[in-house]
PAFI-215845 format. One record per residue (C-alpha): residue in three letters; x, y, z. Coordinates in Angstrom, 1 decimal. Example, Ala and Ser with C-alpha at 12.3 -4.5 7.8 and 13.67 -1.06 7.14 Angstrom:
<atoms>
  res       X       Y       Z
  ALA    12.3    -4.5     7.8
  SER    13.7    -1.1     7.1
</atoms>
This chain:
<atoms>
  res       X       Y       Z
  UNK   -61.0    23.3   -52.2
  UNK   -62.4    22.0   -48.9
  UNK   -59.9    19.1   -49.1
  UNK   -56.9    21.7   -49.4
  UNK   -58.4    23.5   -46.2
  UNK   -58.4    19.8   -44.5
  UNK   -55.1    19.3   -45.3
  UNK   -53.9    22.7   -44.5
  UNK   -56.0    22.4   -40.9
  UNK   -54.0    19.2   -40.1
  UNK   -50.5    20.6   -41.1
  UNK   -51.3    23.7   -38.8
  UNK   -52.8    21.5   -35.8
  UNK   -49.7    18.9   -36.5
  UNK   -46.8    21.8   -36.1
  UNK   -48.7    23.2   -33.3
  UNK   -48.2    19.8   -31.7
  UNK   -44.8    20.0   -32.8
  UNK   -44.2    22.9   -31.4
  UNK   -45.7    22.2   -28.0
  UNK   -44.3    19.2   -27.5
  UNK   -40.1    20.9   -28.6
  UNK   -41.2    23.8   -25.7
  UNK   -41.7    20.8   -23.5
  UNK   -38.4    19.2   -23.7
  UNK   -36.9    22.3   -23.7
  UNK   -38.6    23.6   -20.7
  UNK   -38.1    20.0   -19.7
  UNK   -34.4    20.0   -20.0
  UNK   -34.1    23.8   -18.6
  UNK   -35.7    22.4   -15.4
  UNK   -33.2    19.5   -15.3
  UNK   -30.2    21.6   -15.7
  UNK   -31.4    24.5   -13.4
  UNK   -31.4    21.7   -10.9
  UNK   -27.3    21.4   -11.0
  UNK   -27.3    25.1    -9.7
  UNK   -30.1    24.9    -7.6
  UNK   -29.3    21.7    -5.5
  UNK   -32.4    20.4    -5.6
  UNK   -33.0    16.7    -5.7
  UNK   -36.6    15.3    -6.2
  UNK   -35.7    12.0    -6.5
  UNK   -35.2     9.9    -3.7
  UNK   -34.5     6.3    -3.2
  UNK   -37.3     4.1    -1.1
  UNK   -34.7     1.6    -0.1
  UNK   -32.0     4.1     1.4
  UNK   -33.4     7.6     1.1
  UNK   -30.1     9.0    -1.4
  UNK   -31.4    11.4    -3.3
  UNK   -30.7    12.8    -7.2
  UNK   -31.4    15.4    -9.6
  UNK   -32.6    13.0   -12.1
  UNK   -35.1    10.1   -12.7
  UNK   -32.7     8.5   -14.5
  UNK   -30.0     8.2   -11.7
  UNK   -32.1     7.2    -9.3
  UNK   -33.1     4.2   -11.6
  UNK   -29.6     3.6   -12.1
  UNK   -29.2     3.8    -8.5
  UNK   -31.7     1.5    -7.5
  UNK   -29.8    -1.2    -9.3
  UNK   -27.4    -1.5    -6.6
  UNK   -30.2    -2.7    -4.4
  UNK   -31.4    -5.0    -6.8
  UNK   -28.3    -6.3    -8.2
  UNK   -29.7    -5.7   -11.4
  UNK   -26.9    -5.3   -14.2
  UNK   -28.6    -5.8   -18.1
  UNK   -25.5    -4.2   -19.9
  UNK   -22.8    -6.7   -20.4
  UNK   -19.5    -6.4   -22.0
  UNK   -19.8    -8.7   -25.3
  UNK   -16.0    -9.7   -24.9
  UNK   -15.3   -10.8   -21.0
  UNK   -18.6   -11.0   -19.9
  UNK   -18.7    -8.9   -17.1
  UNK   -21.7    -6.4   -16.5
  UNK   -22.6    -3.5   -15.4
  UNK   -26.1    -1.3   -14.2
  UNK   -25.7     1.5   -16.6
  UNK   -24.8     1.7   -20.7
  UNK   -22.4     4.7   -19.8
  UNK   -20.0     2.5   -17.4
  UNK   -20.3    -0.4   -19.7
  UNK   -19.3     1.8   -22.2
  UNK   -16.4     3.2   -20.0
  UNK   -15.4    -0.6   -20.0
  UNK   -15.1    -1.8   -23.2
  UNK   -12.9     0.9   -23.6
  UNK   -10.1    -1.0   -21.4
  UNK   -10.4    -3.6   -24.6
  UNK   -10.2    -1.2   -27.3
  UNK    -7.3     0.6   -25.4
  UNK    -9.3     3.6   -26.3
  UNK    -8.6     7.0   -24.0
  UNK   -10.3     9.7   -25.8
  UNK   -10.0    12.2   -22.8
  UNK    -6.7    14.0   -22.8
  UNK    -5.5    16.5   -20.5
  UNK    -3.9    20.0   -22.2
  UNK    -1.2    19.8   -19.9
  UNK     0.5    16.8   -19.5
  UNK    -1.1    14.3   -22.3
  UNK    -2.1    11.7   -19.6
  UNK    -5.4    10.2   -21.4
  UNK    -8.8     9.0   -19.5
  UNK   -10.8     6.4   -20.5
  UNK   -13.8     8.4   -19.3
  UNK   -14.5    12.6   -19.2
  UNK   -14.9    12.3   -15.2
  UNK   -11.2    10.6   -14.4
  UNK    -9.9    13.4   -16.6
  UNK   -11.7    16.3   -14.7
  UNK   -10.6    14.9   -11.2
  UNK    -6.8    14.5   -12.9
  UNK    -6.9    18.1   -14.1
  UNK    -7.2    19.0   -10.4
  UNK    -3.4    17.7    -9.5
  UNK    -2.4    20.6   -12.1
  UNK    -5.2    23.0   -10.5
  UNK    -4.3    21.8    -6.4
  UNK    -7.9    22.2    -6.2
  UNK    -9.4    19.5    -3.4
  UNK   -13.3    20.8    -3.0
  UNK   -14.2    18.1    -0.8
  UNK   -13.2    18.7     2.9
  UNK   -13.4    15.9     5.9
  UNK   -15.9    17.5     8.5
  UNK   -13.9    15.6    10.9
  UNK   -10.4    16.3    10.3
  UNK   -10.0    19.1     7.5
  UNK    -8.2    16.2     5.5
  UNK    -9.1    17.8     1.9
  UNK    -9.8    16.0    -1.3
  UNK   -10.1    16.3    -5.3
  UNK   -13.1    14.3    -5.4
  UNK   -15.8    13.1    -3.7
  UNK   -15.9     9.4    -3.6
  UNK   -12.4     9.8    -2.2
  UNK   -13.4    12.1     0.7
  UNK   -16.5     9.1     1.3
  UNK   -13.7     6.6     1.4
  UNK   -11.9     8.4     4.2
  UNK   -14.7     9.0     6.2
  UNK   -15.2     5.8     6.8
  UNK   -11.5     5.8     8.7
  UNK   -13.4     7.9    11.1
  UNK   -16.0     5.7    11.6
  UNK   -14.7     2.5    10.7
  UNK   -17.6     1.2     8.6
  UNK   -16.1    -1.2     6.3
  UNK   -19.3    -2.2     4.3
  UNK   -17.7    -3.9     1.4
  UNK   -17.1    -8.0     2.5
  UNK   -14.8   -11.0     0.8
  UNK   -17.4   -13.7     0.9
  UNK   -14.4   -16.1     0.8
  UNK   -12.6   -14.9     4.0
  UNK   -14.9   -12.3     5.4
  UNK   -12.1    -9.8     5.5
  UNK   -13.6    -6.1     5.0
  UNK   -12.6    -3.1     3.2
  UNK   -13.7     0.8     3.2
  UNK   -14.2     0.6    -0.8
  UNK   -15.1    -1.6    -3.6
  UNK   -11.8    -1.3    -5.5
  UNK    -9.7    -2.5    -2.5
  UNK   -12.2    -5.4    -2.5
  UNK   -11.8    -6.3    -5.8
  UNK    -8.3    -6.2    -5.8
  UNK    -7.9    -8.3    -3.1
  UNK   -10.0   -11.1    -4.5
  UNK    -7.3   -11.8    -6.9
  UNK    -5.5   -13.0    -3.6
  UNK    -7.7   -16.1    -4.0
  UNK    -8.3   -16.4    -7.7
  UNK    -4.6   -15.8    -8.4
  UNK    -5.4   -13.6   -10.7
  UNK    -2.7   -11.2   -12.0
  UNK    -3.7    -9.2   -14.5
  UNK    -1.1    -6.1   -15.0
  UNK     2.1    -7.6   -16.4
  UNK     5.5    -6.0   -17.0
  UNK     6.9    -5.9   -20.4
  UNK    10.4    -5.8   -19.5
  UNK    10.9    -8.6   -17.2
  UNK     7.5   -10.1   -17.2
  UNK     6.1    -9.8   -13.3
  UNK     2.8    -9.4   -12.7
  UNK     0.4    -7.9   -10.4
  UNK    -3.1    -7.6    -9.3
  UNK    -3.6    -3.7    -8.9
  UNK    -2.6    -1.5   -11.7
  UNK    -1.1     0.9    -8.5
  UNK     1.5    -1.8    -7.5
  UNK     2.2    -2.5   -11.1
  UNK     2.7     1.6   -11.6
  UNK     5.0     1.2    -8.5
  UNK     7.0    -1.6    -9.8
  UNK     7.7     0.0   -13.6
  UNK     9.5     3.0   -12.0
  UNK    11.9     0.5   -10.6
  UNK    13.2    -0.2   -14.2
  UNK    13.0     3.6   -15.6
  UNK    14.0     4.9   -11.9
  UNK    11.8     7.7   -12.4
  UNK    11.4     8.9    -8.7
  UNK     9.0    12.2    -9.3
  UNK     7.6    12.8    -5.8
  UNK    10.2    14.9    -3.6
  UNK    10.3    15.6     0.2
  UNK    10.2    19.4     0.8
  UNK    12.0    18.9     3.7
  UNK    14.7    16.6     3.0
  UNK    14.6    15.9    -0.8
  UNK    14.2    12.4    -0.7
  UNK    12.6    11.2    -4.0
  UNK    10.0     8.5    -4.3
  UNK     8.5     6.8    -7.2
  UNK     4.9     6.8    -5.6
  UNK     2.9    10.0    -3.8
  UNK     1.4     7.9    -1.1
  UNK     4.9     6.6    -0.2
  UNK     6.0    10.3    -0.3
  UNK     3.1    11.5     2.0
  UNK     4.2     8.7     4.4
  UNK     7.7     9.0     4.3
  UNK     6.6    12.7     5.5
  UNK     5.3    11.5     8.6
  UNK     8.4    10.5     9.8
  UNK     9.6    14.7    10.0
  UNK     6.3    15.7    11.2
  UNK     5.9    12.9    13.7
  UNK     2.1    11.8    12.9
  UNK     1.0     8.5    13.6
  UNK    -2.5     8.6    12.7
  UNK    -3.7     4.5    13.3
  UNK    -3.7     3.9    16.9
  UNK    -4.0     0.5    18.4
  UNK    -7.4     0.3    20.3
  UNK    -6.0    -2.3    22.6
  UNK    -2.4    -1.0    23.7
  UNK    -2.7     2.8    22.6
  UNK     0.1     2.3    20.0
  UNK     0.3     4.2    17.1
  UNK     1.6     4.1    13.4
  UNK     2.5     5.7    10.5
  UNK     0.6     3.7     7.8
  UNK    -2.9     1.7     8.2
  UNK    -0.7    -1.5     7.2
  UNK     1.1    -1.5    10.1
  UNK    -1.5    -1.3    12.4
  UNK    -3.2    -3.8    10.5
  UNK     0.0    -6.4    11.3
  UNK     0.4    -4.9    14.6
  UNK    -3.2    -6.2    15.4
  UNK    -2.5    -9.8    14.7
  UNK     0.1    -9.7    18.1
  UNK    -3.5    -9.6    20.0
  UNK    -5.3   -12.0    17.7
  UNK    -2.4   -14.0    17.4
  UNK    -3.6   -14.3    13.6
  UNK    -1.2   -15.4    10.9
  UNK    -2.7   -15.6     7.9
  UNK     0.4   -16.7     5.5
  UNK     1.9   -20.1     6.0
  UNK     5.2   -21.4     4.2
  UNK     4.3   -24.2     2.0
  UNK     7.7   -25.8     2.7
  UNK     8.4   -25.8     6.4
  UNK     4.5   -24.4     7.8
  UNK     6.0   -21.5     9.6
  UNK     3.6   -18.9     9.3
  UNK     3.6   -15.2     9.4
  UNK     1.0   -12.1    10.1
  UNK     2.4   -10.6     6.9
  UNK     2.9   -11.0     3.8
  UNK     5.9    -9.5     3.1
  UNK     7.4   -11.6     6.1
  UNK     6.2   -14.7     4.3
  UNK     7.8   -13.9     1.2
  UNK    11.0   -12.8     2.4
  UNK    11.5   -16.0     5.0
  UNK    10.8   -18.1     1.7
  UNK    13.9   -16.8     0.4
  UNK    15.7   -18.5     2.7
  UNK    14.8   -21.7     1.3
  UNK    15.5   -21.1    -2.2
  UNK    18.6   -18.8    -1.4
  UNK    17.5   -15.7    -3.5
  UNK    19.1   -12.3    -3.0
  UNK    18.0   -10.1    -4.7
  UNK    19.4    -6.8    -3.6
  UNK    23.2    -6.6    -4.1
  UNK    25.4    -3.7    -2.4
  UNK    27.1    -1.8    -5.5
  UNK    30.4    -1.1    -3.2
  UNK    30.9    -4.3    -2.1
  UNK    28.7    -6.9    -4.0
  UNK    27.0    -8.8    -0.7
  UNK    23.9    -9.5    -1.6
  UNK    20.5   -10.0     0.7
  UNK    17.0   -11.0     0.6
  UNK    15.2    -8.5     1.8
  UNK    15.7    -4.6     0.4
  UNK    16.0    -2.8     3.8
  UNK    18.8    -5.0     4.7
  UNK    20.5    -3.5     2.2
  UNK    19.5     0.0     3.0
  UNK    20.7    -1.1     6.6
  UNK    24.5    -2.6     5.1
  UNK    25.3     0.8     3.1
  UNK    25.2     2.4     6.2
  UNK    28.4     0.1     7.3
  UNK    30.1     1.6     4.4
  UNK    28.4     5.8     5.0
  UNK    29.0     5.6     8.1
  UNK    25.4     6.6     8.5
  UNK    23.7     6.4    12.1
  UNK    20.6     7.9    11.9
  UNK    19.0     6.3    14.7
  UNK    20.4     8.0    18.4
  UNK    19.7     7.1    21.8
  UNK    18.2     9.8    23.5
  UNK    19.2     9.0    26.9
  UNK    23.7     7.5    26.2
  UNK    23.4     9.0    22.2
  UNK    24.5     6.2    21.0
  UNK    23.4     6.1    17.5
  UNK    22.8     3.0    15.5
  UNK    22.0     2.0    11.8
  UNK    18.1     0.8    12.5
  UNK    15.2     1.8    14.1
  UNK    14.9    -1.9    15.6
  UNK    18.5    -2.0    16.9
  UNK    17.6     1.0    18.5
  UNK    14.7     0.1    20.3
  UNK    16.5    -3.3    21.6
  UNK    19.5    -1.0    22.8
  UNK    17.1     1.2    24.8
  UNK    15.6    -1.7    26.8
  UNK    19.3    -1.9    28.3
  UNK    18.1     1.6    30.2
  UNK    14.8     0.5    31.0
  UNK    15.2    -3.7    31.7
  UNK    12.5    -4.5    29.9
  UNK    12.8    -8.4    28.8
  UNK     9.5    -8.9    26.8
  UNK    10.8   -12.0    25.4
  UNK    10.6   -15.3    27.7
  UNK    11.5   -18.5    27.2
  UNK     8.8   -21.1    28.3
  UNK    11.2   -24.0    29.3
  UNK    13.7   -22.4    31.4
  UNK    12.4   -18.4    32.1
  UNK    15.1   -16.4    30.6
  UNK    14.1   -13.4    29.4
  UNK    15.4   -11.7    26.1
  UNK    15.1    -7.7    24.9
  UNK    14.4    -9.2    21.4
  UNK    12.9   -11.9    20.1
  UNK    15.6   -12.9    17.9
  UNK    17.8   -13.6    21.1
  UNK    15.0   -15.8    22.3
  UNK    14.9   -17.6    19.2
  UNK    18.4   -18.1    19.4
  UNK    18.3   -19.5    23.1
  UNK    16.0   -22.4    22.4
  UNK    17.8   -23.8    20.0
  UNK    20.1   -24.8    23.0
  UNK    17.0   -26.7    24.2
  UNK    15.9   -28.6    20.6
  UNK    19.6   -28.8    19.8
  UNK    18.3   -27.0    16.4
  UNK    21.0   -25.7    14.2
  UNK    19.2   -24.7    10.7
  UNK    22.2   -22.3     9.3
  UNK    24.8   -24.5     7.2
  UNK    28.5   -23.7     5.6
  UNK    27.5   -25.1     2.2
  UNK    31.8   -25.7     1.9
  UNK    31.9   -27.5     5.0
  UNK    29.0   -28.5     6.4
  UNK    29.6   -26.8     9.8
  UNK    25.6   -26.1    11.6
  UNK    25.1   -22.8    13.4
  UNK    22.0   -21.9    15.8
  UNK    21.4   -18.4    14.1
  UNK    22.6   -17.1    10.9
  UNK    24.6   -14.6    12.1
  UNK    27.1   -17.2    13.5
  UNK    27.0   -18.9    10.1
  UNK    27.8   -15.3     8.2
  UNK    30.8   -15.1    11.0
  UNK    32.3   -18.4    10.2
  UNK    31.8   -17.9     6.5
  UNK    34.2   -14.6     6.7
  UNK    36.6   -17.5     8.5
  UNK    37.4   -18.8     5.1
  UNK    36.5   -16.2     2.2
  UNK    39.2   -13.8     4.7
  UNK    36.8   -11.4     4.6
  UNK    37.6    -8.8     7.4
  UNK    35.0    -5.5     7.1
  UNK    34.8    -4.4    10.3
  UNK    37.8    -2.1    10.7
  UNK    39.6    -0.2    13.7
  UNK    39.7     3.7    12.8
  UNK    42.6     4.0    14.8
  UNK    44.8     1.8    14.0
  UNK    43.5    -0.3    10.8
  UNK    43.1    -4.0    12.4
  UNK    40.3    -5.3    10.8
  UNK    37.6    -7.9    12.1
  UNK    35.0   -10.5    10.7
  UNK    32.0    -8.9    13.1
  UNK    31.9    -6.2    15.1
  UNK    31.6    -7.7    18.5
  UNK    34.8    -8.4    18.0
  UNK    35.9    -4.8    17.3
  UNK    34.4    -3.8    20.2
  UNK    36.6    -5.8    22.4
  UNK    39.6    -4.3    20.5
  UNK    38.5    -1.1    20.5
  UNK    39.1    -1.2    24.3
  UNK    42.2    -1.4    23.9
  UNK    42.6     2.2    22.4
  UNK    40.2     3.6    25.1
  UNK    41.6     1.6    28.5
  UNK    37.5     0.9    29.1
  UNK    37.0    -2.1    31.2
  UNK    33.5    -2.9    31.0
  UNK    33.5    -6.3    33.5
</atoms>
């Protein structure tokens, strides 16, 4: 009897414990949620003073001081400072996206990406620059921009020293050293080191162009290109130049633009040592080496190296001038043809040259002249072996025996092999004496 009242004391006492100890994480858990209403955030790092809701965070948090990362991905290695983004991870192995939107099907690796996606259906952008109204659909994103206000660039390549406002544009451009490529097209086998640029390049095969211009319907396979294309109706030039004033449409260009002060060039031809402040300057003066042309005209088959050359030729066969002098209106096919034209009004001769004086309006006319001085002619009729000082001369005399003829009178029908050549006729017509 007494031992059935002993064990029917401790059973009472035990659930009573039980039961105290369920109201406490419950009470425990209310508190903790109330908190994402509320605002409030107890805990606050030593190190930086950020503050969270949770313990749990913070510790996470304090990792990044530390450099602390115990959870490590079993099958590359790499590690992270919480289970949760580990587990995030290993999902880019398994191929696993178990977060799907309702609306379009695109599928997240991880609940969060999803919930910032859903917001491009939504138009919903919470997070609003203090600075410059510039509004966002998440936060991260808005602390990114910020920092083009104040130009902190805390994330560092400790191989170059080169800086960057976030840590994914700093681990992309690592792979400029390692090599490493790791997004590969299927259906002609290019790779590339961002997953964006590899997005880019895949719409080039389907031609799936879904972002349009509201103003002029111009279609583009990526929304940044979109949003900068629609700078050039609105005007904006956000990236100014802190030593001449000048301004630009994208950060890139400024970027370049920069290395005319520093006289920087980072990328050097492995074949001759020319080197370039970009790039994309690099890579396209390399073709002139190896010959490649990659962009071909569909009307008349002339092929070029770079693909706003041949943006530029179509316009011979349009007609299309979309660049116009404000001051004569003479219109030409390219902003930079423009720009030379209109130092004819204001004698500006930026271009020198350092052994006899003469001054140029554009650099390629300098170029040009001191080749008279080295006696330099690197453009050469593969048929007869004839050397030209600029390539323009070379394509001239090529036209001498194909009997290609494409610049044509509209009054009469003679045709030409270049348009300077045109011109002259074309006086004829018009009685203009110009000398």
């Amino acid at each position: 009897m007494l031992e059935t009242y002993s064990n029917l004391s401790y059973i009472g006492k035990y659930e009573e414990n039980a039961n105290i100890e369920e109201d406490f994480r419950n009470s425990s858990r209310n508190m903790r949620h109330k908190r994402t209403h509320t605002g409030e955030k107890p805990y606050a790092c030593k190190q930086c003073g950020k503050a969270y809701s949770f313990s749990s965070t913070l510790h996470i948090h304090e990792r990044t001081h530390t450099g602390e990362k115990p959870y490590a991905c079993k099958q590359c290695g790499k590690a992270y400072s919480s289970s949760s983004t580990l587990h995030t991870h290993e999902r880019t192995h398994t191929g696993e996206k178990p977060y799907a939107c309702k609306q379009c099907g695109k599928a997240y690796t991880c609940s969060s990406t999803l919930y910032i996606h859903k917001r491009t259906h939504t138009g919903e952008k919470p997070y609003a620059c203090k600075q410059c109204g510039k509004a966002y659909s998440c936060s991260s994103t808005l602390h990114t921009h910020e920092r083009t206000h104040t130009g902190e660039k805390p994330y560092a390549c400790k191989q170059c020293g080169k800086a960057y406002t976030c840590s994914s544009t700093l681990y992309i451009h690592k792979r400029t050293h390692t090599g490493e490529k790791p997004y590969a097209c299927k259906q002609c086998g290019k790779a590339f080191s961002s997953s964006s640029n590899f997005q880019r390049h895949r719409r080039t095969h389907t031609v799936e162009k879904p972002y349009a211009c509201k103003q002029c319907g111009k279609t583009f396979t990526h929304s940044g290109n979109l949003q900068i294309h629609e700078r050039t109706h609105t005007g904006e030039k956000p990236y100014g130049c802190k030593q001449c004033g000048k301004a630009f449409i994208r950060p890139i260009h400024l970027q370049i633009h920069g290395r005319i002060h520093t006289g920087e060039k980072l990328y050097v031809c492995k074949q001759c040592g020319k080197a370039f402040t970009h790039s994309g300057n690099l890579q396209m003066h390399e073709r002139s080496h190896t010959g490649e042309k990659p962009y071909v005209c569909k009307q008349c088959g002339r092929a070029f190296s770079y693909s706003a050359n041949l943006q530029i030729h179509e316009r011979t066969h349009t007609g299309e001038k979309p660049y116009a002098c404000q001051q004569c209106g003479k219109a030409y096919t390219c902003s930079s043809t423009l720009r030379i034209h209109e130092r004819t009004h204001t004698g500006e001769k930026p271009y020198g040259c350092k052994q006899c004086g003469k001054a140029f309006t554009c650099s390629s006319y300098l170029q040009r002249h001191t080749r008279i001085h080295t006696g330099k002619k690197p453009y050469v009729c593969n048929q007869c072996g004839k050397a030209f000082t600029s390539s323009s001369h070379l394509l001239i005399h090529e036209r001498t025996q194909t009997g290609e003829k494409p610049y044509a009178c509209k009054q009469c029908g003679k045709t030409f092999t270049n348009s300077s050549n045109l011109q002259v006729h074309e006086r004829t017509h018009t009685g203009e004496k110009p000398f």
